[in-house]
N, C-alpha and C positions, 0 to 999 in steps of 0.2 A: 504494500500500500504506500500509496505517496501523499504527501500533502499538499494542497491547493489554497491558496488566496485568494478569495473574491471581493476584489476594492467595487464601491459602489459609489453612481454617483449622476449627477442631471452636469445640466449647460453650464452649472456655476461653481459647481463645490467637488469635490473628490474624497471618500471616505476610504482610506488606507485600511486594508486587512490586514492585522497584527498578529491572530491567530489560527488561523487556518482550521482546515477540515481536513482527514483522513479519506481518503477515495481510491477505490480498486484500478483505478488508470482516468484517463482522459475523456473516458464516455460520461464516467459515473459526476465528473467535477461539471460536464456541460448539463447534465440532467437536474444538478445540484442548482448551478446559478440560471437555470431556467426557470425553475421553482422560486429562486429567491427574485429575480426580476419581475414574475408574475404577483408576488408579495409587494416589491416597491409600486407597482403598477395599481393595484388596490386601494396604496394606502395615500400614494401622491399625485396622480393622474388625475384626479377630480378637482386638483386646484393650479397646476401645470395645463398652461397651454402654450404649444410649440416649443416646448423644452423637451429634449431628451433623457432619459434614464436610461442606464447601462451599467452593468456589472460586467468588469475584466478580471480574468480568470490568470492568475501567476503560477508557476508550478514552483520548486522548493528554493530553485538556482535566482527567482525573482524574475525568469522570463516572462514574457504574456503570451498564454496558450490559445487565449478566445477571449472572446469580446461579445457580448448579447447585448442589443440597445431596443430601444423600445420609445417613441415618439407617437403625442396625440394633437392632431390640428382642428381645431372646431372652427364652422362657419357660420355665422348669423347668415340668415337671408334676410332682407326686409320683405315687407308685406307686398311691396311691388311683384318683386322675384315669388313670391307665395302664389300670385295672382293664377287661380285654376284656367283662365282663360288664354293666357299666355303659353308660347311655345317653352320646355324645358330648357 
């Protein structure tokens, strides 16, 4: 087993892993911060617009193995654009 880092982090801040996780190889660290990106996604996503979250994946040497990002862009329409009469 090796241990993985997953720093996490949006457009502005970057949160250093200090401690790592244990994982059977490279499949299990990307299963690992997929799970945990779909957590950041939850809990920050609902007040983030056009900001990216992303968790990068380091292996023991401090390399970066993978990278998961994850971005939300919302569009108001106005009521013009709403207009059912109007072509899409």
């Amino acid at each position: 087993m090796a241990r993985y880092f997953f720093d996490t982090g949006d457009s502005d801040d970057v949160i250093k892993d200090q401690v790592g996780i244990e994982c059977d190889g490279l499949e299990e660290a990307r299963r690992e911060a997929m799970e945990g990106l779909i957590d950041l996604a939850r809990e920050y996503l609902m007040d983030l617009d056009g900001q990216e979250l992303f968790i990068q994946v380091r292996d023991e040497k401090g390399n970066q193995v993978a990278r998961l990002s994850l971005s939300l862009r919302m569009q108001m329409r106005t009521d013009e654009l709403n207009d059912p009469s109007l072509p899409a």
